[in-house]
Structures are given as structure tokens and as C-alpha cells.
Kinemage of the C-alpha trace (Angstrom):
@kinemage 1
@onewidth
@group {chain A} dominant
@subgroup {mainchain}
@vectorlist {calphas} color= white
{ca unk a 1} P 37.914 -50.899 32.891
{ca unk a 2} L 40.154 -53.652 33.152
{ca unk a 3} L 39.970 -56.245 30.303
{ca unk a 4} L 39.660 -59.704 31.668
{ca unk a 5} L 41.833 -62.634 29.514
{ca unk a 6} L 40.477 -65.866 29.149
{ca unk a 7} L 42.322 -69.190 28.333
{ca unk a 8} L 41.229 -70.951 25.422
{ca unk a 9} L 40.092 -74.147 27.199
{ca unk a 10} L 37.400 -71.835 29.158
{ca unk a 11} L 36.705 -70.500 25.963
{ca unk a 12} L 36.057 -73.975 24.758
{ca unk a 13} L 34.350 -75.029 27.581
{ca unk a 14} L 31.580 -72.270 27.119
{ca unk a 15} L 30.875 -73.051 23.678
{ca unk a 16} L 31.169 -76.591 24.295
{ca unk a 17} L 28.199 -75.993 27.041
{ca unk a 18} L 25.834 -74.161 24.673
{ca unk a 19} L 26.671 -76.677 21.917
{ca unk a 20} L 25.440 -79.460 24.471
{ca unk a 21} L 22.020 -77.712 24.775
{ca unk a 22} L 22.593 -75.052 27.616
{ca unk a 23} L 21.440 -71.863 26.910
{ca unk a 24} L 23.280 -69.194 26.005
{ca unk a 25} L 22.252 -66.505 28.423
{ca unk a 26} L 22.986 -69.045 31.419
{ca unk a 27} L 26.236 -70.138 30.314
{ca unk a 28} L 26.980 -66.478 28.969
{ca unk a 29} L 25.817 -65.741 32.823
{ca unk a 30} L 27.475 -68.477 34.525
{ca unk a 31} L 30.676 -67.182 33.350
{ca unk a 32} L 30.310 -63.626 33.133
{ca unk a 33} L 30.716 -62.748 29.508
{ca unk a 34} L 29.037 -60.729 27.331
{ca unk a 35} L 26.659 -62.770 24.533
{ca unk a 36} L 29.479 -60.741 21.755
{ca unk a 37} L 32.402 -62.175 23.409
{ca unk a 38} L 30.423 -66.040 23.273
{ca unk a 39} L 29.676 -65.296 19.852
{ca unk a 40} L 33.550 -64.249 19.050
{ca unk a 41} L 34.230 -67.550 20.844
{ca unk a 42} L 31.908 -69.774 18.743
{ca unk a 43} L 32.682 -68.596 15.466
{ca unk a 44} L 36.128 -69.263 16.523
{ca unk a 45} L 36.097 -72.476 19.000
{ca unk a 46} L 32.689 -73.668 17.667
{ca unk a 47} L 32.567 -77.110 15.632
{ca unk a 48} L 31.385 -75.436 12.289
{ca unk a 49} L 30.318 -77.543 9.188
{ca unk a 50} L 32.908 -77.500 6.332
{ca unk a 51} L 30.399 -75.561 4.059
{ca unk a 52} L 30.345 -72.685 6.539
{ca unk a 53} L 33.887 -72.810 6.745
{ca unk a 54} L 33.858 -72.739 2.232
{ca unk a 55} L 31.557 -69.970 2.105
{ca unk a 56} L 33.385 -67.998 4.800
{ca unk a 57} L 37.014 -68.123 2.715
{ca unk a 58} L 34.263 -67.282 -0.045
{ca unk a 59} L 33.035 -64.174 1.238
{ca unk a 60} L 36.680 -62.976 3.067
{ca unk a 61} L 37.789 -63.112 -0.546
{ca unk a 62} L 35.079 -61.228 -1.432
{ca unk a 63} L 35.442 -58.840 0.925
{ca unk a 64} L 38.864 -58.293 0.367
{ca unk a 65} L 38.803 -57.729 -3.299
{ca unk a 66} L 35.951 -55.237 -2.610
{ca unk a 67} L 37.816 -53.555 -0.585
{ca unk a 68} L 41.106 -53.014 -3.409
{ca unk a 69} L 38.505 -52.390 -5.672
{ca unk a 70} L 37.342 -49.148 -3.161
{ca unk a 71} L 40.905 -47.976 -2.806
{ca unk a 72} L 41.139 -48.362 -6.285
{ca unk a 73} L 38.521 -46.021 -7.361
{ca unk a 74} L 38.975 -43.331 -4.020
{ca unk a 75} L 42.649 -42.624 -5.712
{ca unk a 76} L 40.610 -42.662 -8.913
{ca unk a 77} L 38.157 -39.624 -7.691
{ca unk a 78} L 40.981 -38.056 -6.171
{ca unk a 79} L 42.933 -37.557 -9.499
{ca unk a 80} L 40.200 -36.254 -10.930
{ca unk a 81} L 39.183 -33.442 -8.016
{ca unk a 82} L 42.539 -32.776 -8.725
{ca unk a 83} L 42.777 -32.452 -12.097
{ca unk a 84} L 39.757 -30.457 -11.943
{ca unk a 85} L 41.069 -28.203 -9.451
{ca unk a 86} L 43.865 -27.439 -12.067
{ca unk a 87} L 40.990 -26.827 -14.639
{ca unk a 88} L 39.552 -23.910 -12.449
């Protein structure tokens, strides 16, 4: 399937449409996107209030440190399958 590229002032333009009280199967519709891709575009192009915007860096730092903290412990139960591997 060929993947169809949008410009960003289209993308605009459909959130700017649902923001302005369409709905968002018609515009999604209208334009022939999926409801995902509008929802990519609003988090993205949307006007969002600052405290979304906090508690988003919030959670992406989150999230990241998480994610070290997964590593972190995956090479941790590695080493010791290992070790007990030796044991046996």
C-alpha cells in the first residue's frame, strides 16, 4: 500500500476543523484519514493547555527512567542465570 504524505498545514487544517466543533468522523472522512492518524495530528498540531504539556514531559521522564531501570535489572537476571549455570 502506498503511504500517502501530508503537509503540515492540512494537518493543521484538520485539527483546526474538529477544534472548531466539526466532528471528527466527518472531518476524519472529508479528508480520508484514519481517526489514529487525526489523533497523531492533534496531539501534535492541537492547541494543548500548558498543564498537559507539564504532565506529558512528566510522564516521558517517567517513562524513560522506567525503562533504564528494566535494562538495568534484565542484565541483572542475566548474570545471575549465568552464574547459576556455572553453579550446575
Amino acid at each position: 500500500m502506498v503511504r500517502k504524505r501530508y503537509s503540515d498545514e492540512l494537518r493543521r487544517q484538520v485539527v483546526k476543523a474538529v477544534e472548531q466543533g466539526s466532528a471528527v468522523a466527518d472531518v476524519i472522512k472529508r479528508f480520508g484519514i484514519a481517526e489514529a492518524t487525526y489523533y497523531r495530528w492533534r496531539e501534535r498540531y492541537g492547541d494543548a493547555p500548558p498543564e498537559r504539556d507539564q504532565r506529558l514531559r512528566g510522564l516521558e521522564e517517567e517513562n524513560r527512567r522506567l525503562r533504564a531501570l528494566v535494562a538495568k535489572l534484565v542484565l541483572r537476571v542475566q548474570e545471575l542465570e549465568e552464574q547459576q549455570e556455572v553453579r550446575r
